[in-house]
C-alpha positions in Angstrom: 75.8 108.3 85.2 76.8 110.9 88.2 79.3 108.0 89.9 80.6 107.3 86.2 81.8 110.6 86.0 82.8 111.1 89.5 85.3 108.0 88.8 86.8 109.3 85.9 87.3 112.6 87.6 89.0 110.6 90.5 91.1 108.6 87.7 92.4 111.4 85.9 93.6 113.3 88.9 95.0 110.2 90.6 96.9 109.7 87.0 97.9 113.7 86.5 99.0 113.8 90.6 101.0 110.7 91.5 103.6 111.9 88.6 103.5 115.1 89.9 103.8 113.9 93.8 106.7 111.5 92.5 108.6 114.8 90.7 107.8 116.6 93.9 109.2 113.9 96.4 112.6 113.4 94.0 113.2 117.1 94.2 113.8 116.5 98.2 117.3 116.7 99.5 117.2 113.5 101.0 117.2 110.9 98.2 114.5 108.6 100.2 111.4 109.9 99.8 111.6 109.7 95.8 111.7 106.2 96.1 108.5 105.6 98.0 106.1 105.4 95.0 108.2 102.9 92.9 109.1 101.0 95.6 105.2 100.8 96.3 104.3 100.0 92.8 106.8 97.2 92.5 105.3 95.4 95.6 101.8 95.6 94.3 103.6 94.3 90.9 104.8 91.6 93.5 101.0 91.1 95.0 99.3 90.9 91.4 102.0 87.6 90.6 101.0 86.3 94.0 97.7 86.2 92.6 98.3 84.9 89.3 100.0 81.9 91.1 97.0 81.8 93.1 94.3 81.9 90.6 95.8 79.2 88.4 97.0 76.9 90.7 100.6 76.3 89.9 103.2 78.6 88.0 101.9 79.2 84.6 105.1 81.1 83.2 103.6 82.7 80.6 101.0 84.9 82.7 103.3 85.0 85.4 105.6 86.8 83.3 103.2 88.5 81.7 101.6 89.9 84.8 105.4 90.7 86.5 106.3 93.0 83.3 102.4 94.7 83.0 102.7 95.9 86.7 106.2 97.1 86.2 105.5 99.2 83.9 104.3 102.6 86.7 107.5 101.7 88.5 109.3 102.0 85.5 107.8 105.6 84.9 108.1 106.4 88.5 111.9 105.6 88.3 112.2 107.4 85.4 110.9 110.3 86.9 113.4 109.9 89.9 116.2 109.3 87.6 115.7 113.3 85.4 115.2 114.6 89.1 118.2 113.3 91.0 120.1 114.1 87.6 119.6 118.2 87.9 120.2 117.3 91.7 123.9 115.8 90.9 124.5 118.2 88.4 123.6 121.4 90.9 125.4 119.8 93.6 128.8 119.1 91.7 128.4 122.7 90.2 128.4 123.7 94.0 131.1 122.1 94.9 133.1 123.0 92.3 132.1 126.6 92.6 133.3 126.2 96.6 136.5 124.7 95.1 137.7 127.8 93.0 137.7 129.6 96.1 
C-alpha cells in the first residue's frame, strides 16, 4: 500500500512538472531548449512503433498507426506549450523593436 502511494505521488508530480519545465524552458531566449521535451517524446513515440513492429512480427498497420498517433499525443501538448510561449516571445520582441524604431 505505502509504494502504491509513493507511485502515484511520483506520477502526479512528474505529470504537474514536465508541463511546467516545458513552459519554463520555452520562456528561454534561445529557442532550443524548448524543444528538448517534444523532441524527446517524439523519439520515444519512435521507440514504442519499433516495438510494435517487433512484437508482431511484420508491419501490422493498424497498431502501427495506432501506437505512432497514442505516443504523439505529449509531444503534441509539449509543442503546444512551446507554440503560446514563443508567441508572447515574438510578440514582446516585435513590440521592442518597433518601440527602438520610433526613436
Amino acid at each position: 500500500m505505502l509504494l502504491a502511494s509513493r507511485t502515484l505521488i511520483l506520477m502526479l508530480v512528474l505529470l504537474a512538472g514536465v508541463p511546467i519545465l516545458q513552459a519554463f524552458l520555452s520562456r528561454r531566449e534561445s529557442r532550443w531548449p524548448g524543444l528538448v521535451l517534444p523532441l524527446l517524446t517524439f523519439l520515444y513515440s519512435l521507440v514504442m512503433v519499433c516495438s510494435v513492429t517487433a512484437y508482431e512480427g511484420g508491419i501490422p498497420w493498424g497498431p502501427l498507426l495506432a501506437s505512432f498517433v497514442l505516443g504523439n499525443i505529449p509531444t503534441a501538448v509539449l509543442l503546444a506549450i512551446y507554440a503560446a510561449c514563443r508567441e508572447k516571445f515574438r510578440k514582446r520582441s516585435e513590440l521592442d523593436k518597433t518601440r527602438i524604431n520610433d526613436l
